[in-house]
C-alpha positions, 0 to 999 in steps of 0.5 A: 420759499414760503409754504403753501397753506389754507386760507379762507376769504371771510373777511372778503365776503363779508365787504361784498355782502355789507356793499351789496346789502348797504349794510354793517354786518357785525360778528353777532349779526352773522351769528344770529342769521346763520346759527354759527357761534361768534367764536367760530367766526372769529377764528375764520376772521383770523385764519385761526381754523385749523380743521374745516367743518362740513357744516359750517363751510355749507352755512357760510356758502348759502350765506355769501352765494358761494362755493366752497372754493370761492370761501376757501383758497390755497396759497403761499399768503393770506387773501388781502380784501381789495379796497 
């Protein structure tokens, strides 16, 4: 039985937003648009956040147009972004 864990659905939101904006969106783009360090977002990336700042989850939901359970999940395995 696998364990249930946190997982966030970044890499997901950025596909939607690079497909309904037509655009690459790059760590350093997010960056420069939000104020979150590339480095935060790398680790979001690579579900590597071991504690979920207030902050951050509140830039990245106006970001995206979402909720915090739209960007955070709770399952056995990580999100796999849909083709």
């Amino acid at each position: 039985m696998l364990e249930m864990t946190i997982y966030n659905r970044l890499k997901i939101l950025i596909a939607e937003k690079e497909f309904r904006e037509k655009r690459k969106l790059t760590y350093r783009t997010i960056s420069q648009e939000t104020g979150i360090s590339t480095a935060t977002l790398t680790l979001y990336m690579k579900q590597g956040v071991k504690a979920f700042d207030t902050g951050t989850l509140e830039t990245l939901c106006k970001y995206f147009g979402v909720l915090p359970g739209q960007i955070l999940t709770y399952s056995e395995e990580p999100p796999i972004p849909e083709p």
